[in-house]
N, C-alpha and C positions, 0 to 999 in steps of 0.2 A: 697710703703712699701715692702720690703722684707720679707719674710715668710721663717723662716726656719723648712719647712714641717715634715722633718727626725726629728727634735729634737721632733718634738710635737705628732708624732707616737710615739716616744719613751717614750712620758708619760703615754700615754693612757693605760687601761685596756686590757687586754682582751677581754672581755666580750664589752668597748666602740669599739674597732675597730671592732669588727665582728659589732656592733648593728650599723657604718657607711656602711655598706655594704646592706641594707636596707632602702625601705623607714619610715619615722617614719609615714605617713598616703597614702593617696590615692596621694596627690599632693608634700608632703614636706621631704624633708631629714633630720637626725636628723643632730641636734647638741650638741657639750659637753663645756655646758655652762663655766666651771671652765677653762678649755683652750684656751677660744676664739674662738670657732668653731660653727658658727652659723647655725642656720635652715636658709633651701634654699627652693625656689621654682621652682619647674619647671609646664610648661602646655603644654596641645594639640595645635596643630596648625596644619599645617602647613602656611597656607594662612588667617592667624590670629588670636588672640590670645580667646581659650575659656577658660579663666580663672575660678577652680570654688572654693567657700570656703565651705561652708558647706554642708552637703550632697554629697557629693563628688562621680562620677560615671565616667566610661569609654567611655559608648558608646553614650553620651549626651542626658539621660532621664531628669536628672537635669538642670535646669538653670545656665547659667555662667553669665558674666558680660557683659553688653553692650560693645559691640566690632564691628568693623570694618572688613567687610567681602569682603578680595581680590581673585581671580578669581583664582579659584584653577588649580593644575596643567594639569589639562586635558587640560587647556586653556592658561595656560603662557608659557606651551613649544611651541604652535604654532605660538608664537611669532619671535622663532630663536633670541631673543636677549639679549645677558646679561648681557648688563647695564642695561635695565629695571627689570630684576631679582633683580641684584645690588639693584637697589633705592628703589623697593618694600621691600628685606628686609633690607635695612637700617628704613624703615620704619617701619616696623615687629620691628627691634631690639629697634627702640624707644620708641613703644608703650611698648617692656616687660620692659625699664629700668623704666617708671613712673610707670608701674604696679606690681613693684620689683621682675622682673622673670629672675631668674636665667639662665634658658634652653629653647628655644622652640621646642617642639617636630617636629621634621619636616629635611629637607623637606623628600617625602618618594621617594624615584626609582627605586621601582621594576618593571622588564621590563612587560610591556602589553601583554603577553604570548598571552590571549585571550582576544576577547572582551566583555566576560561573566563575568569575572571578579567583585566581586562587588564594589571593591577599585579601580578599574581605573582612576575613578576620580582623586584619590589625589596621580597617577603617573604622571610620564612627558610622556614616548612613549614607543614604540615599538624598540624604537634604540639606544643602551649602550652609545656610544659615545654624541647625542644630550640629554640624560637623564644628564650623567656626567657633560656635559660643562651646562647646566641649573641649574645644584645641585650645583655645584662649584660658581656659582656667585650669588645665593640667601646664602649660609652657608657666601660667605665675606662679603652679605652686612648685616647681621644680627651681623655677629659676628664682624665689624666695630664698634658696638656701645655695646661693652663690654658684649656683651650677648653669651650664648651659643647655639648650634643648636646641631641637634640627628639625622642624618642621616642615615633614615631607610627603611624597614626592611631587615635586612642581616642575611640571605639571600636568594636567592632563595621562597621568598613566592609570589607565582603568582593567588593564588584562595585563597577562602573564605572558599570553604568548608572542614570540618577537618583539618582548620589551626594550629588547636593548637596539633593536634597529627599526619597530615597525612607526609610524607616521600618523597620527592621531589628527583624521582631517575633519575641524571643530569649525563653524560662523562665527566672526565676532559677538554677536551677541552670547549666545549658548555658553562658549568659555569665558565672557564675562559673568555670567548670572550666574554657572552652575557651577564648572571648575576650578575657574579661579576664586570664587564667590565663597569657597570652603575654605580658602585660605587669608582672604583678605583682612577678614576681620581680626583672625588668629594672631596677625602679625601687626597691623595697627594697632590691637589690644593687649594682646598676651606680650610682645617686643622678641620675640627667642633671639637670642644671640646668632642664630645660625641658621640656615634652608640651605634641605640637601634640594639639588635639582635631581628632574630624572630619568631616564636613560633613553626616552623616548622623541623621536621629531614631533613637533607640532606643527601641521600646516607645510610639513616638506624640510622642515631645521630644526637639528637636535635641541633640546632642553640647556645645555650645555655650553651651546654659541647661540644663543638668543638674546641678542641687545635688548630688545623690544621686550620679553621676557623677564630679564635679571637686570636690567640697569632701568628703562623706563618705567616700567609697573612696578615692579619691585622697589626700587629706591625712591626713584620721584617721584612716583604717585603716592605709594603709599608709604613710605617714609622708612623703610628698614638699611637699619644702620650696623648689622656687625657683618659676618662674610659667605658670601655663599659656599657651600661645600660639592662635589660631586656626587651620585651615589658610584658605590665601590663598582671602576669597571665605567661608567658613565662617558667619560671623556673622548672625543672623537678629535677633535683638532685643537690642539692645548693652544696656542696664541690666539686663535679665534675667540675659543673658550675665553680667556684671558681681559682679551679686548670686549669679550660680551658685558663682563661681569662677575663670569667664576672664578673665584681669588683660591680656592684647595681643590685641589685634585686627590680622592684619597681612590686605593691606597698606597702604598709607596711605588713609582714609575721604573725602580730602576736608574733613577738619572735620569732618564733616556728624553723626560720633555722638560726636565730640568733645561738641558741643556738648548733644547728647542726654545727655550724663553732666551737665554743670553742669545745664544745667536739671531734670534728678532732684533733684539736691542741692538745688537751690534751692529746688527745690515739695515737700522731704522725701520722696520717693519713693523715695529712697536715701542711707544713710546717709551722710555723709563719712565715716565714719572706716572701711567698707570699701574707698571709693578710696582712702582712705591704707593700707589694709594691701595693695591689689594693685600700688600704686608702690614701696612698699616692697622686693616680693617682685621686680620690675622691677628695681629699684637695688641691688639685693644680686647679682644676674647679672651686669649691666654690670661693677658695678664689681669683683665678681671677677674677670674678664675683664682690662680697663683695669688695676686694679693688682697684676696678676702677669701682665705681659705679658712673655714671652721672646724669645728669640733664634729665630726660626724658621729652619728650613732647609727647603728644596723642591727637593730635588737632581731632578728628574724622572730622568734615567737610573737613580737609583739605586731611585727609587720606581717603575720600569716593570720593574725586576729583582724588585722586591719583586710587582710584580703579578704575573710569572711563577710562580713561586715558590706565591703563593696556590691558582692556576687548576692549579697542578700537585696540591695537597694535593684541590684542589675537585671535580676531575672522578672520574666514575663508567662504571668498566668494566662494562658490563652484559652482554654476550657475548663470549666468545672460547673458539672449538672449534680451538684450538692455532694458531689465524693469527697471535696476537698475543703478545710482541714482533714488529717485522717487521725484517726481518735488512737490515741496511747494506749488505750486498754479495750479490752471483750473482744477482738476481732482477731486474725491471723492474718496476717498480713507477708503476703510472698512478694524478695528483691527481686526483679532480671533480670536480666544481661549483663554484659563483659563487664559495660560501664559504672554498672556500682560498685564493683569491688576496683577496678583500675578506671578510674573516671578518664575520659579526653579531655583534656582543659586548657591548651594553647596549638596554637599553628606551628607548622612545621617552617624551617628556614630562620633566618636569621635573625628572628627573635623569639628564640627558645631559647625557653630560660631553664637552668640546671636546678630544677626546687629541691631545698633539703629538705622537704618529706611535704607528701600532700596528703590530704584528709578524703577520703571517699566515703562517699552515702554509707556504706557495710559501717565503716568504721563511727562515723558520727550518731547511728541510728542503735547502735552498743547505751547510749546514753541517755536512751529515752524505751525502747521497748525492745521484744526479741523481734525477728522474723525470720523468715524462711528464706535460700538464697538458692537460685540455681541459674549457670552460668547462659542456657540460652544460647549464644552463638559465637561465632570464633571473628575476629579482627582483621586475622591474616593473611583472607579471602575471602571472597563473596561466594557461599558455597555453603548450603542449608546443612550441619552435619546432625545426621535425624537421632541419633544418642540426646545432644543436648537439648533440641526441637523437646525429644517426646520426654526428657527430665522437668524442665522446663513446663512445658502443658500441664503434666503433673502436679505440679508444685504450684500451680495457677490453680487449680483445678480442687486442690485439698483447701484454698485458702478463699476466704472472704476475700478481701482486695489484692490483685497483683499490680505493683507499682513495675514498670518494665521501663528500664534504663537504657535508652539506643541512640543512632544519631549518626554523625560520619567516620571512619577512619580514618590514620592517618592518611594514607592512602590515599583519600578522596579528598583531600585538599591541601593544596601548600603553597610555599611560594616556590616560583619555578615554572608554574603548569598549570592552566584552567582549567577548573572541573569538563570533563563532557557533557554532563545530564546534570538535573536537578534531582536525581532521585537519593533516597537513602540503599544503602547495600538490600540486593532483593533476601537475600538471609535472614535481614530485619525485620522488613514488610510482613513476610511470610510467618517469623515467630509472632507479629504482634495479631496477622490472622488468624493465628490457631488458636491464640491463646483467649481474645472476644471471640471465639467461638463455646467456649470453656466457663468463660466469666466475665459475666457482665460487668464487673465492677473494675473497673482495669482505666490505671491514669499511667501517661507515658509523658516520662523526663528526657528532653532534647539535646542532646552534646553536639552541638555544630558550630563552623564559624559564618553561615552562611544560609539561607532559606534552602528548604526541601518540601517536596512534594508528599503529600499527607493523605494519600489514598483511603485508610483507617480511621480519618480525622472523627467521621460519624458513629464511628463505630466503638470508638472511646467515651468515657466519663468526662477525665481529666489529661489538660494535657500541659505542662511546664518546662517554660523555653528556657533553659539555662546555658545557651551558646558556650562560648571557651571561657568559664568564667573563672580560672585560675586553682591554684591549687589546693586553696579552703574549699572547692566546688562542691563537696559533697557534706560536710557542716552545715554550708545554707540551703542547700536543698531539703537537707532534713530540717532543718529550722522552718521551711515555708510549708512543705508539705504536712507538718504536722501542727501547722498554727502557732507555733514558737516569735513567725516573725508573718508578718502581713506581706504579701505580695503587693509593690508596686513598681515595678519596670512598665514600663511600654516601648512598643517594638519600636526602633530606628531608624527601620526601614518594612515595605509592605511582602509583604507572603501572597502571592499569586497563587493559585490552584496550579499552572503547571508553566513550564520555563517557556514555552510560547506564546502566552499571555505577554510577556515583559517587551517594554516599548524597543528594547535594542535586538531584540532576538532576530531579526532579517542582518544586524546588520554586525556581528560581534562575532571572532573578532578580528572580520576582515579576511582579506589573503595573504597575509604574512606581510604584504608591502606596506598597504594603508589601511585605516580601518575609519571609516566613514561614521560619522554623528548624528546620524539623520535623522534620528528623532527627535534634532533641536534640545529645547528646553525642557520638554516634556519628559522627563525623569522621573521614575517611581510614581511615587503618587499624584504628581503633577499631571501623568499619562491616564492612569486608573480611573482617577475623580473627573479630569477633563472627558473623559469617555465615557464615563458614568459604566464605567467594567468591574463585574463583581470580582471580588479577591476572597483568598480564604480567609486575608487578618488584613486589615488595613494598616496603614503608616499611624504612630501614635496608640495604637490599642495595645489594652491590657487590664484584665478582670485585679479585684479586690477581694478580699473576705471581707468588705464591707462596702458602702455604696455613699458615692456623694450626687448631692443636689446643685445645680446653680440658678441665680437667680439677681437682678437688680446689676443689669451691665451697664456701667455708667463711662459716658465719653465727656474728657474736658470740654469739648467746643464740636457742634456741628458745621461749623464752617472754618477753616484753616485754608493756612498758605503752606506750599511743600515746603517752608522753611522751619515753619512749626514743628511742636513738638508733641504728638496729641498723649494726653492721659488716661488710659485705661482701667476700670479697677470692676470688681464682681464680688459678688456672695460664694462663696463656697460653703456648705455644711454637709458634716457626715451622718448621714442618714441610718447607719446601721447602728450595730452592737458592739464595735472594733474600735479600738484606734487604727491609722489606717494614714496611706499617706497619697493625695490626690497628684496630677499634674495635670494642668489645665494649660489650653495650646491658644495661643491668639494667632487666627489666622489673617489676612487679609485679602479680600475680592476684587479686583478691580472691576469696576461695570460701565467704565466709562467706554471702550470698544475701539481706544486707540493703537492698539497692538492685539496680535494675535499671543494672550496670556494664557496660564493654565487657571482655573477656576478658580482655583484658591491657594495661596501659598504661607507656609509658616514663618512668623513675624517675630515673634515671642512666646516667652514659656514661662512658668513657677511653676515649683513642685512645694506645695503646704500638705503639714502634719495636721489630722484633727484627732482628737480625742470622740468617745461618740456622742450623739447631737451637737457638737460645738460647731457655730459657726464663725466664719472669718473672713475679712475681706482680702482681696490680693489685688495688687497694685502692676501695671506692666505697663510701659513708654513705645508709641508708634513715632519713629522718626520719620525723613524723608524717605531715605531707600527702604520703605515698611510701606511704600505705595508705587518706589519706583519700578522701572526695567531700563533695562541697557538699550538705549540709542544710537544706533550704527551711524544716523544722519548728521550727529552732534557728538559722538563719540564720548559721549556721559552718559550719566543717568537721568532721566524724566519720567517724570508724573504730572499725567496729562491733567487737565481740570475737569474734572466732573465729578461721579458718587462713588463712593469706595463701600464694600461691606466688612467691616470687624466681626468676626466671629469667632465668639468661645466657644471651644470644642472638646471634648475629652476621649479625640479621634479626629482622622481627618474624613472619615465615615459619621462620626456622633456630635453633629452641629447642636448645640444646647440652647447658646444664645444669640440675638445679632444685631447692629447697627449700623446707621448708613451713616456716612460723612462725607462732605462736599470740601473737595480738596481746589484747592486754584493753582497756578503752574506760573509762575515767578519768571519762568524762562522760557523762549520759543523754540520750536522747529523749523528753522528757516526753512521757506517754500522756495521751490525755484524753480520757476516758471518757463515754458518751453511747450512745442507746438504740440504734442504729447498729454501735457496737462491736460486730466480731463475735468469737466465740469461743478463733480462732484467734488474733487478736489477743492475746487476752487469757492463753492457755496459753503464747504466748512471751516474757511479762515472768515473770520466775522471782517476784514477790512477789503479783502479780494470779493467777498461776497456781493458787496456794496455797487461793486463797478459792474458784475458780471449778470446781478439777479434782471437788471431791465429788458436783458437781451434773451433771458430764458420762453419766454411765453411766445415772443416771437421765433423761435426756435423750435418749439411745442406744434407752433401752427405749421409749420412750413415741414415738418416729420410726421402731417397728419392727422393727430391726434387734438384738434381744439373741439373742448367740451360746447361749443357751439353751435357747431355742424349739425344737421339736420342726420339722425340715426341713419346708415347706410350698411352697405355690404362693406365698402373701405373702413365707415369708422368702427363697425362691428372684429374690423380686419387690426385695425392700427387703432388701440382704445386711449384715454389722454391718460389713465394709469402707464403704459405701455410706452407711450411716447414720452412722459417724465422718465418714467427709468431708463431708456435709451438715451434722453438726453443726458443723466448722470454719466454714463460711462462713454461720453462722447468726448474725444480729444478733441484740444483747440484745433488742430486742422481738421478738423470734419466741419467747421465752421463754412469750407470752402464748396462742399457741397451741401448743405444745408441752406446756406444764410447767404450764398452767390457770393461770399467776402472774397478778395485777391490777396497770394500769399503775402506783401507788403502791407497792405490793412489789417492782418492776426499779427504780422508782427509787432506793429505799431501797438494794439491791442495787449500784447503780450508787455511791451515795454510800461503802458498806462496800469497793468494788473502788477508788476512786478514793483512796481512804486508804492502802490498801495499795500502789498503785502509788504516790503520795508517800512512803511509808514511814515512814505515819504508825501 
């Protein structure tokens, strides 16, 4: 059915198109019955649907509907794959079509700044580029099945605390590269229908009334065409808002800025005709929605196999000194803690999902051997109670291997509130000390949504990160641990030894006003690797029960234009006794020294299945921004011209292979030339060089330093190394005491250099 939008804005009221620019309650948008414009639904998600109807709340006090709870993102980016993204939300998108939901809020990619963070959880990582390509293939597969997605929050909200008022003060480039850098791709690629913005100022102005934010970057740059939404609670100055770009304010106002919108219009303080374009961009959603409504299915048993399935691809072997697989039969094998029999397996707030029944390790592990269970430690506080301690030890203590199930409580993370510390509950610590004191043979299963401090790391066999990975969580767990299914996640983000390691720890998260970005660009592993700082687990790791090799990295072309498209491709083969499933990371170096970069940044990724010894080749594409960075002076992106290094890595720690390639740069830097310039400068533009190099050696002389001089006390004092480098960092006005020039002659100077850098 064709919808001709404009005619149907143009019947409306007034007063109806401002009241579409609202929600009409907590979950639903209005509609104006007489024109055919119906109420919609949208819900929380991201990793499944909490649908709620009555009583309606944010941070999930209330009850939603029995729903199917998939492994949230803490745990589907360490997958690296997305087609699994893909089918999970085509799944997502089937459950909203039977459950008639218009929007699902979701997915979210704010980068992992820190790992206090209380919403970590429900990000993908620490790295713009694998946040993006994971966002971009769950918004196609949701939005495959006629549904919409909210890709949020934008931008820049990386803590909890004073989200809704505190001031996020980022450089241009930094929130190019890194924060916005997570969404960019997501939304020129994946299309979502929708972006929530988010409650927070950027640089001193809310998210909310940011022109520059929601209408420039957002639409013109990179082309997103359906409507921006608030998050619930967001909104600060609704016509500002308005005029930025934010077309919904959920959730429902009361009126109250409804009516703030007509009386703009009425006192001309805002145009009509951009509330007709933000109804517009409203009714073009809807009605996409409304008229391609399908046949939903919500088989949950079939979509609680599909969450096994995910949490199996998702989790990450981090140790195993030959404990792991652990063998079906001859051994006794003791469960511990809270977590096996009631697994943690999503965040707290408002996207908790109501699962109708979740599978824990106890219950899964009924279907393959007996073991021994003893509860270990209580949830409900951090408080050793020595009953279970010394049941527990026990029960370690009579058994060949104890598998010990621990990680964070609710408590310790949510949305709302940033962790204090990096530690895990000292309750835990304590149980997993007695019990390696007891038995050697001891692998420990991780329930977090976020990195912890691993004081016993050495002192375990085995250890299996299965973050929040949804309500199948303890199906795959026992499928991995007992060789059912081959471990291949790697981590998303890096594991630091301890939370003052991590590059924002001086500066997160702030004094409730502002919270300063001062470690730049240098995020996660960009900080680590550029530091050459040990970690406990690097960005991209993650062990196998079996082993691949690489070999034969082949580049289309050594020499390219940043227009180019360069071609990648490698050997892979699996070296064990497994099938097994690799992901191999392309990263790229730049070595060219035109900006201050971090070492190496991640470019591309595949994740191949092998069979064992089969080898296979894989195939990955380097564009331009696969060499660029963000340019303050040009306000683009450039890639300067010199040698880049490509490396395949199976870590951002485990460099395997490498290549150099000479890239050339299409586009300048305009130089602009002033008394300031220093010399240096000006020798590394090859046309300014030209004018400037005859006047160098006479400049050498005259700062003492000519390798001519007969050896003295001076030239032993002032050496012609010595006097080159001075000369480098010497501004055109120091010409004036150097060279006896008068300030009329540098100027003149400056005018004959600045022609030449135009290339005039």
């Amino acid at each position: 059915m064709e919808r001709d939008v404009k005619a149907i804005v143009k019947q409306m009221t007034l007063e109806e198109k401002a009241g579409m620019c609202s929600g009409k309650d907590f979950w639903h948008l209005k509609g104006v019955e007489r024109l055919g414009i119906p109420e919609v639904m949208v819900s929380d998600g991201p990793h499944g649907l909490r649908k709620q109807a009555e009583e309606a709340d944010h941070l999930g006090i209330n009850d939603s509907i029995k729903a199917v709870c998939f492994p949230t993102a803490c745990a589907t980016a360490c997958s690296f794959d997305r087609d699994l993204l893909f089918e999970m939300g085509q799944r997502i998108g089937d459950e909203c079509q039977a459950e008639n939901l218009s929007v699902i809020l979701g997915p979210a990619v704010n980068i992992k700044r820190s790992p206090l963070c209380g919403r970590n959880f429900e990000y993908f990582s620490e790295d713009p580029y694998l946040a993006s390509q994971m966002a971009a293939a769950h918004i196609k597969g949701v939005q495959s099945k006629n549904v919409g997605t909210s890709i949020k929050h934008f931008a820049a909200n990386n803590q909890e605390h004073r989200r809704m008022s505190c001031s996020s003060e980022i450089d241009e480039r930094t929130l190019r590269e890194i924060y916005l850098g997570a969404f960019e791709t997501a939304v020129k690629e994946g299309k979502p229908d929708t972006v929530m913005c988010s409650y927070n100022k950027i640089n001193g102005e809310f998210a909310s009334e940011n022109h520059w934010l929601l209408t420039e970057v957002l639409r013109d740059e990179w082309g997103f065409e359906g409507y921006v939404m608030s998050d619930w609670g967001a909104v600060n100055d609704r016509v500002k808002g308005l005029k930025a770009g934010l077309e919904l304010e959920m959730p429902a106002s009361g009126g109250h800025t409804d009516q703030e919108i007509v009386d703009a219009v009425r006192n001309g303080e805002l145009d009509e005709a951009v509330l007709d374009t933000a109804v517009e961009r409203i009714l073009n959603i809807v009605f996409k929605f409304t008229d391609n409504r399908q046949e939903g299915k919500f088989d949950k048993e079939e979509d609680h196999k599909l969450a096994a399935k995910v949490a199996e691809e998702s989790m990450v072997l981090l140790k195993n000194e030959g404990i792991l697989p652990l063998p079906k039969e001859g051994k006794k094998i003791a469960f511990i803690g809270k977590f096996a029999q009631k697994p943690r397996f999503q965040g707290g707030g408002s996207s908790h999902i109501n699962s109708f029944k979740v599978t824990s390790a106890l219950d899964a592990v009924k279907e393959i051997t007996e073991v021994t269970y003893a509860q270990g430690y209580d949830v409900q506080e951090d408080k050793t109670d020595q009953a279970l301690l010394k049941e527990a030890v026990r029960a370690a203590e009579e058994a060949d291997i104890a598998v010990i199930f621990a990680g964070l409580p609710d408590l310790f993370e949510s949305e709302g509130y940033d962790r204090s510390h990096m530690r895990m509950p000292d309750c835990q610590n304590e149980l997993i000390r007695e019990i390696t004191k007891v038995q050697k043979n001891t692998v420990v299963v991780l329930h977090n949504g976020s990195p912890v401090e691993m004081p016993w790391a050495d002192d375990v066999k085995g250890i299996l990160e299965a973050y929040l990975c949804g309500q199948a969580v303890g199906q795959a767990e026992v499928n991995l641990l007992f060789g059912i299914s081959n471990p291949c996640g790697k981590l998303a983000e890096t594991i630091p030894y301890k939370l003052s390691d991590n590059p924002s720890y001086l500066n997160f998260p702030g004094d409730g006003q502002t919270v300063e970005y001062k470690e730049g660009v240098f995020v996660g592993y960009r900080y680590y690797d550029t530091k050459e700082m040990p970690v406990r687990y690097p960005f991209g790791y993650g062990l196998s029960y079996t082993t691949f090799e690489y070999r034969d990295l082949q580049v289309s072309s050594g020499e390219m234009k940043d227009t180019d498209t360069l071609k990648v491709s490698l050997k892979v083969k699996n070296t064990g006794n497994r099938a097994g499933k690799e992901i191999v990371q392309l990263y790229v170096a730049d070595k060219t020294g035109a900006a201050s970069r971090p070492v190496k940044e991640l470019k591309n990724f595949t994740k191949v299945f092998l069979n064992p010894g089969e080898e296979k080749t894989v195939d990955m594409e380097l564009d331009k921004r696969s060499f660029a960075w963000y340019c303050t002076a040009i306000h683009d992106w450039y890639a300067a011209t010199g040698e880049y290094e490509i490396i395949a890595a199976a870590s951002s720690k485990d460099i395997r292979l490498t290549k150099t390639v000479h890239v050339t740069a299409t586009t300048e830097i305009p130089l602009h030339i002033h008394m300031n310039t220093t010399v240096s400068e000006l020798m590394e533009n090859p046309r300014t060089r030209e004018v400037i190099q005859g006047m160098t050696e006479s400049l050498v002389e005259s700062m003492g330093g000519s390798s001519e001089e007969k050896e003295s006390a001076a030239t032993e004092a002032i050496s012609p190394e010595m006097s080159l480098k001075m000369l480098e960092n010497s501004p055109l006005r120091s010409f004036r005491s150097f060279m006896g020039m008068t300030t009329e002659e540098i100027e003149e100077l400056i005018k004959k250099l600045q022609k030449a850098a135009d290339g005039e």
